[in-house]
C-alpha positions as CSV (number, residue, x, y, z in Angstrom):
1,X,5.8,-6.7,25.1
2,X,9.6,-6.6,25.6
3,X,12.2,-4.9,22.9
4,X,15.9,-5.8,22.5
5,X,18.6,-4.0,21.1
6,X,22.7,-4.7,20.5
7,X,25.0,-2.6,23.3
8,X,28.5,-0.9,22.0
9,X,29.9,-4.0,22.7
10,X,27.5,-6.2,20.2
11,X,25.8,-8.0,23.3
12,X,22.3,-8.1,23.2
13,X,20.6,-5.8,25.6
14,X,16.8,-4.6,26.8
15,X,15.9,-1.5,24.9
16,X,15.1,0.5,27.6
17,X,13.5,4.2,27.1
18,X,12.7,2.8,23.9
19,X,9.3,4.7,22.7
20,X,6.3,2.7,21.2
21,X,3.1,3.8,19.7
22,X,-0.3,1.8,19.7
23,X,-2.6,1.8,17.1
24,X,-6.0,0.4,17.5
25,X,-7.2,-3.2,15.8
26,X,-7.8,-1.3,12.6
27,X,-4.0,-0.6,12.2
28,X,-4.0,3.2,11.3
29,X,-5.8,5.1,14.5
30,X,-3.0,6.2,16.8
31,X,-4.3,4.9,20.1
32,X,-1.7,5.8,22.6
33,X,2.1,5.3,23.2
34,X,4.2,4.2,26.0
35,X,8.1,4.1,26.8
36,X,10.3,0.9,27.8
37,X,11.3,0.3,31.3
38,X,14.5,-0.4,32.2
39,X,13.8,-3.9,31.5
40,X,12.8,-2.8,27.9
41,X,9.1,-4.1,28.3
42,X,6.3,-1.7,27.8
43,X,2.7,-2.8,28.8
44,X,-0.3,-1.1,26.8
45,X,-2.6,-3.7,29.0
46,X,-5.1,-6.3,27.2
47,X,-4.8,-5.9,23.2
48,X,-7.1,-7.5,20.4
49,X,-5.5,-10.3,18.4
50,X,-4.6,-7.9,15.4
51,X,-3.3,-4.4,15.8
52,X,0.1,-2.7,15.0
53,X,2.7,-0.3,16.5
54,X,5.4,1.6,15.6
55,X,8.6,2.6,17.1
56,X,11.4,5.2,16.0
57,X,14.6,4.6,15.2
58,X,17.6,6.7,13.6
59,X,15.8,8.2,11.0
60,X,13.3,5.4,10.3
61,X,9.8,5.6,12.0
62,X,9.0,1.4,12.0
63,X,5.5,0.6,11.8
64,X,4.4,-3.3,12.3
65,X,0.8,-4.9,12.1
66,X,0.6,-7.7,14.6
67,X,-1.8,-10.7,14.4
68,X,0.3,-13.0,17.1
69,X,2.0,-11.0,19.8
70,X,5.3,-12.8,19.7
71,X,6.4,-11.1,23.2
72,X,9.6,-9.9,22.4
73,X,11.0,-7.6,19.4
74,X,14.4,-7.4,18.1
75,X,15.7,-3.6,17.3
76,X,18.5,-3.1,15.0
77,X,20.0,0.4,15.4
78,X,21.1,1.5,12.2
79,X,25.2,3.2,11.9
80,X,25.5,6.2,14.2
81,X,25.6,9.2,12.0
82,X,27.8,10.3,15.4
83,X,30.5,8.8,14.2
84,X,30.5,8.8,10.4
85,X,33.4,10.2,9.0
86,X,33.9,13.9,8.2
87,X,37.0,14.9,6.7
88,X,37.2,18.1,7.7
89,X,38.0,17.6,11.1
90,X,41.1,16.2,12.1
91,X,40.1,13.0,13.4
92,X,37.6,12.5,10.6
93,X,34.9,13.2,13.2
94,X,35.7,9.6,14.8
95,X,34.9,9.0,18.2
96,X,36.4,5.5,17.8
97,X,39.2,4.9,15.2
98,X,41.8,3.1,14.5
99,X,45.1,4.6,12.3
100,X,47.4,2.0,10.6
101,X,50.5,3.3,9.0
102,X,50.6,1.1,5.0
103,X,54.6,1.2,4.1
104,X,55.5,0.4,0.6
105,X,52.4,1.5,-1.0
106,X,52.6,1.2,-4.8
107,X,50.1,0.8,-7.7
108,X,46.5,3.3,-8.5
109,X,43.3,3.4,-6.5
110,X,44.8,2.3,-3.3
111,X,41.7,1.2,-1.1
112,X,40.9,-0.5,2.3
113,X,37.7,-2.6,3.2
114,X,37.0,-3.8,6.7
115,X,34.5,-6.3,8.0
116,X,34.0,-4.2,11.3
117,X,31.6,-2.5,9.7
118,X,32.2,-3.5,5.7
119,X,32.9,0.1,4.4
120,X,35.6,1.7,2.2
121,X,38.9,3.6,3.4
122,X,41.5,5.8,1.4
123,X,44.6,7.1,2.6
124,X,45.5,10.2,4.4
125,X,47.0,13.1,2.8
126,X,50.8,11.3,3.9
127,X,50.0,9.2,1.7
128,X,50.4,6.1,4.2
129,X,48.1,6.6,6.8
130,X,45.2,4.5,6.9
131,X,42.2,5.2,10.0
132,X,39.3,3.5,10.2
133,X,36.2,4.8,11.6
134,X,33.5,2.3,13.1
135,X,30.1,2.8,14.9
136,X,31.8,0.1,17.6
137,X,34.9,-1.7,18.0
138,X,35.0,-5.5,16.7
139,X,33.3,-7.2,19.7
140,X,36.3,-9.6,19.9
141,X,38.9,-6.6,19.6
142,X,40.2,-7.8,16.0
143,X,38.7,-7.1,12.6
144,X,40.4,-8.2,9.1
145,X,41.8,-5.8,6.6
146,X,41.7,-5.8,2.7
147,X,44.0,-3.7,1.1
148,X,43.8,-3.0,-3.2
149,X,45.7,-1.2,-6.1
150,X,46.2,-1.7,-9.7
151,X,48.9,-3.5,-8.5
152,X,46.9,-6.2,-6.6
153,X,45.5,-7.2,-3.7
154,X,46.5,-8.1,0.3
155,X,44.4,-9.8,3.2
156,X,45.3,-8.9,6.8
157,X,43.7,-11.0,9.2
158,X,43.1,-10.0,12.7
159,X,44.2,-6.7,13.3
160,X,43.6,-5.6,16.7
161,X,41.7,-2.8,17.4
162,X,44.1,-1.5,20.4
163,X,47.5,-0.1,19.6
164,X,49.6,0.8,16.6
165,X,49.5,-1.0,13.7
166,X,52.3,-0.9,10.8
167,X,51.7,-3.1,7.8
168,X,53.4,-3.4,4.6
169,X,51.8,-3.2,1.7
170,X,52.7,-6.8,-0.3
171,X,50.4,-7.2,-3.3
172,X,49.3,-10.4,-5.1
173,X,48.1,-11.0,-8.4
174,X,44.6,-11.6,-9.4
175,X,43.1,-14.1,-12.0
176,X,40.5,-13.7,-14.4
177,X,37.3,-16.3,-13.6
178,X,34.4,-15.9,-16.4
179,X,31.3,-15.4,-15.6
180,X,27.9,-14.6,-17.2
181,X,25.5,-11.5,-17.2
182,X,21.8,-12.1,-18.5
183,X,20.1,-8.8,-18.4
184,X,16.7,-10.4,-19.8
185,X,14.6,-7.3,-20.4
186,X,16.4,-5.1,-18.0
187,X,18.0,-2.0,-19.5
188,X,20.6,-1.5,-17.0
189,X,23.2,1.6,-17.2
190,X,25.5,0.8,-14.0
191,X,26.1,-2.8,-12.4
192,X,28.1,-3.3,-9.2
193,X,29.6,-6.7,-7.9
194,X,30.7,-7.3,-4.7
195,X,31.9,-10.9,-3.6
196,X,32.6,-11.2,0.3
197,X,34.5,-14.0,2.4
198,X,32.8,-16.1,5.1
199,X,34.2,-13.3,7.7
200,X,32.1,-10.9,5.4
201,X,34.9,-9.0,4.1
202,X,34.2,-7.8,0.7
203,X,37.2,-9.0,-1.1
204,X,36.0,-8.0,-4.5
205,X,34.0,-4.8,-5.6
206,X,33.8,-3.6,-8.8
207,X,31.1,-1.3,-10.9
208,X,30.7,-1.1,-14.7
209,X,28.5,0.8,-17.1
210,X,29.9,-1.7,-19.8
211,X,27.4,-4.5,-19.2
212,X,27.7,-6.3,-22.3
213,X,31.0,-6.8,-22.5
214,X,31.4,-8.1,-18.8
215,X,32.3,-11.5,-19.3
216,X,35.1,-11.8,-16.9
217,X,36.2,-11.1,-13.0
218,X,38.9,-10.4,-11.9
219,X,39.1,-11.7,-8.4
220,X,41.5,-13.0,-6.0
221,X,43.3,-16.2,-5.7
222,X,41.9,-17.7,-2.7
223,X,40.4,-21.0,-1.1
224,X,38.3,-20.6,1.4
225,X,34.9,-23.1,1.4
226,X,31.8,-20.2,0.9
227,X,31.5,-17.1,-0.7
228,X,28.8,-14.8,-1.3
229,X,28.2,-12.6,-4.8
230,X,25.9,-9.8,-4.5
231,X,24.8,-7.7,-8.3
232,X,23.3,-4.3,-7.8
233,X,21.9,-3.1,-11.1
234,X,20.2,0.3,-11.6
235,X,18.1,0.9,-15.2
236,X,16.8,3.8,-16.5
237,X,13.0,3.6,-15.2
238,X,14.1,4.1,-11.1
239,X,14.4,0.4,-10.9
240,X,17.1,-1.2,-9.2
241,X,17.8,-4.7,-8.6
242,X,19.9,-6.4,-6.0
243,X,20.6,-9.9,-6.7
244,X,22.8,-12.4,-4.2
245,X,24.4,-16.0,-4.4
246,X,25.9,-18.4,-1.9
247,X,28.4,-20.7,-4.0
248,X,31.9,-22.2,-2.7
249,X,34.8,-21.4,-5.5
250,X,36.0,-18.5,-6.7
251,X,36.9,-20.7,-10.2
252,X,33.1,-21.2,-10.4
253,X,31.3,-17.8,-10.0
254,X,27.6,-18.1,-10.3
255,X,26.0,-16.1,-13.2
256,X,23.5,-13.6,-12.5
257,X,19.9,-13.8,-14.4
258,X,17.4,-10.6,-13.8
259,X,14.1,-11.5,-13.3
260,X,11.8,-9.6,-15.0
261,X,10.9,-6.4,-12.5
262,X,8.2,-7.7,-9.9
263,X,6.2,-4.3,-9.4
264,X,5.0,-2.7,-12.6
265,X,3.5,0.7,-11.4
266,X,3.9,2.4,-8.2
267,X,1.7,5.1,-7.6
268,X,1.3,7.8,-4.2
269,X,-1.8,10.0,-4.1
270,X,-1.0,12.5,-1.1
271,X,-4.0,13.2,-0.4
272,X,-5.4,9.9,-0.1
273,X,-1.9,8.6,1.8
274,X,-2.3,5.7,0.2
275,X,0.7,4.2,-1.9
276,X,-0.8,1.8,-4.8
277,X,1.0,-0.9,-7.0
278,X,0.8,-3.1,-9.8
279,X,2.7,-6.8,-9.6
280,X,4.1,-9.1,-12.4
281,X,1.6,-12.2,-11.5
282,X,5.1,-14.3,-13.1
283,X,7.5,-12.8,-10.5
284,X,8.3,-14.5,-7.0
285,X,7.5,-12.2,-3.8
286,X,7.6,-13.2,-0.1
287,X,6.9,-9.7,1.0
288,X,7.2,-6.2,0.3
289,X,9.2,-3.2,2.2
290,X,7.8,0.0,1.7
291,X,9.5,3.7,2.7
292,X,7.9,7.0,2.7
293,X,9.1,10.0,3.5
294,X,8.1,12.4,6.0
295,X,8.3,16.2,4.1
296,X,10.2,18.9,5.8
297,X,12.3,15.8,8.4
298,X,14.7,13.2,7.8
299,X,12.6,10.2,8.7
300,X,10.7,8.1,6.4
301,X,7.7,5.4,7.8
302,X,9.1,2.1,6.9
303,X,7.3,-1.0,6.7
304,X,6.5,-4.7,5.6
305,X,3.6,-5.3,3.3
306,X,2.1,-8.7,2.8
307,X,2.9,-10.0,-0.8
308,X,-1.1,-10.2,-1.9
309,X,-1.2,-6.6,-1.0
310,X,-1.2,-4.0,-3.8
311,X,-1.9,-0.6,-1.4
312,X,-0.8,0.6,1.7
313,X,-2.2,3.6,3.4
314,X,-0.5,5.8,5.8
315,X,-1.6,5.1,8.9
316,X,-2.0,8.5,11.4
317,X,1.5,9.5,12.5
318,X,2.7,10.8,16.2
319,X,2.5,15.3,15.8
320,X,5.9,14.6,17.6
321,X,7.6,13.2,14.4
322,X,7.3,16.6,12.6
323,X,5.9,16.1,9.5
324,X,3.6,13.9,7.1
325,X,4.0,12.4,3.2
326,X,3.2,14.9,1.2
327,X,3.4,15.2,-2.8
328,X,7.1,15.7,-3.0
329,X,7.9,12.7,-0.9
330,X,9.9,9.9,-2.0
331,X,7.9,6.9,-2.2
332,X,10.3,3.4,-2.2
333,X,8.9,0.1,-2.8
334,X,11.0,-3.6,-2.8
335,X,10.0,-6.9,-3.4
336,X,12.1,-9.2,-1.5
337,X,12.3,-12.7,-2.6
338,X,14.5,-14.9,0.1
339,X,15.4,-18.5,-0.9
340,X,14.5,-19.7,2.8
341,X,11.2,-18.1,3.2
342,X,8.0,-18.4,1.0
343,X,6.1,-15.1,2.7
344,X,6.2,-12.5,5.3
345,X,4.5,-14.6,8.1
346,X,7.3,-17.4,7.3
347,X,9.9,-14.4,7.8
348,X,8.4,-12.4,11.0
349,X,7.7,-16.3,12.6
350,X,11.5,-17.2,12.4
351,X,13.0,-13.8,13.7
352,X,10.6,-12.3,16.2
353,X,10.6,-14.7,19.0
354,X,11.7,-14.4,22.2
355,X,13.4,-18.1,21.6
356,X,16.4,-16.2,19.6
357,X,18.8,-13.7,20.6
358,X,19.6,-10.6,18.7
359,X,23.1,-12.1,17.6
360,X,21.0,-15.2,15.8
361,X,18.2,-12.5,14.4
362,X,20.9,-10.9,13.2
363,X,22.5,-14.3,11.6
364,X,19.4,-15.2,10.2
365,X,19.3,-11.6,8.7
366,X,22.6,-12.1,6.7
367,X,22.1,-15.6,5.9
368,X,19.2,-14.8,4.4
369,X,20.1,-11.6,2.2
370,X,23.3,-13.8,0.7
371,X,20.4,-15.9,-1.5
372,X,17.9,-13.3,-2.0
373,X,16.4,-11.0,-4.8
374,X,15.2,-7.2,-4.4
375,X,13.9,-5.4,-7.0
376,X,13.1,-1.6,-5.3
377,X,10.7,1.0,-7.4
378,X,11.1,4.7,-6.6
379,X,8.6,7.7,-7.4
């Protein structure tokens, strides 16, 4: 069984010294556990055909039921809380960064997004000093740059990463496109909506707790062939709901339509370690992604859940992890609904295979979230 992870420089790598834990063909006793080679295989010897295992990573412990050994896994390290900003140190607390000096900045709520990784930016205390902060440089040494204010918006396309840069700040105007909200039952009391370019560069955000009265966007005037529109909504019964579209003009945004909420009840007995749930038998599910936290640590057991399922129990965790669910945990529950894929075995099938790299997983990853709905219960 081989694991694969993404290097500093985005190239896909064996994840070596990667630890794994067995659990035996009924999925919950811990059998043993084993650590990558260099190679990033790890050989537990001759399995049954079902049984599961579970690796750690950041602060998610990953737990996966196998019934077809597909040879190879693909391991996504999450951001590296290394290198997340901190403003009170003077770099921000960036081991990579990148400062671009904005001349002529005018206009409110001055703002930067990047698409290496997508993620806001303010100015510095001067007033005109911009630094980004990334988990890894762009792996082709350039990243695009949207800058916003009242007083409009800018695209800068392919800043590179090395040097100084010194920009200008030239704003253009935006339009208003309508557009229509359908909250069927939902009682939402935020909504945010983000639209991105094909180079993923969010190049419209905006949050509302005016629902009814959001008939209108104001978005850029631009041309490019593909766009993606993603609505997060949050109601007032721990409910949220993240709902995305592909569609290719910005004069033509696609309206958004809640579905009614897929899981009805969520319910975690501690003592029992099971999570329970009810499901709407009208809604559309592939699969289910469940999180529980571990008390008294920062990880949480995260898995996929076949969509027939209505329970999951915990299965026995590693003493090295710290800590088991207990009453106070937080309990997270999301039905994911992807355009492409009709279940979980469709999903797993088409992304852990040794015929793909990490780069494609990773494509068919995004490709798949831009036409997807995910509707996530917390208790």
């Amino acid at each position: 069984m081989k694991f694969a992870q993404e290097n500093v420089a985005g190239l896909e790598v064996a994840a070596a010294n990667q630890k794994v834990w067995l659990y035996a063909e009924d999925g919950k006793t811990l059998v043993t556990s084993a650590t990558t080679n260099a190679n990033g295989w790890v050989d537990f010897g001759l399995q049954p055909e079902h049984f599961a295992i579970a690796y750690k990573v950041g602060n998610q412990f990953i737990y996966q039921g196998i019934s077809a050994n597909p040879g190879e896994f693909k391991v996504i390290s999450p951001f590296d809380e290394t290198v997340e900003l901190d403003s009170d140190l003077p770099t921000g607390g960036c081991q990579v960064s990148k400062a671009i000096q904005i001349n002529a900045v005018n206009g409110d709520n001055f703002e930067a997004r990047t698409n290496h990784p997508e993620w806001i930016s303010t100015l510095g205390e001067d007033g005109k000093t911009l630094t980004i902060c990334a988990a890894r440089a762009p792996i082709d040494g350039k990243f695009d740059l949207w800058l916003t204010s009242s007083a409009g918006y800018q695209q800068v396309e392919d800043v590179s990463w090395q040097g100084t840069t010194n920009l200008t700040f030239s704003p253009q105007a935006t339009t208003l496109r309508e557009w229509s909200l359908n909250l069927g039952t939902s009682t939402l009391f935020a909504a945010n909506v983000v639209i991105s370019n094909p180079e993923q560069l969010a190049i419209y955000s905006s949050v509302t707790y005016n629902l009814e009265s959001w008939d209108k966007l104001d978005v850029p005037r631009l041309n490019d062939s593909s766009y993606s529109l993603v609505f997060f909504g949050r109601d007032y019964k721990s409910i949220g709901y993240k709902v995305a579209h592909t569609f290719t003009s910005l004069s033509a945004i696609p309206s958004i339509n809640l579905p009614a909420a897929s899981i009805e009840q969520l319910t975690w007995n501690a003592t029992q370690q099971t999570v329970t749930w009810d499901t709407n038998p009208s809604s559309t599910v592939d699969f289910f992604e469940l999180s529980v936290q571990l008390s008294g640590t920062r990880l949480s057991l995260v898995t996929m859940v076949d969509k027939n399922q209505t329970s999951f129990t915990v299965p026995q965790l590693p003493q090295e992890l710290g800590g088991s669910p207990d009453d106070h945990s937080t309990v997270e529950l999301a039905s994911v609904d992807f355009q492409s894929y009709n279940n979980l075995n469709d999903w797993l099938s088409a992304t852990q295979t040794p015929l793909i790299t990490l780069h494609e997983f990773i494509e068919k990853l995004r490709d798949a979230e831009k036409s997807a709905t995910r509707i996530t219960v917390s208790k």
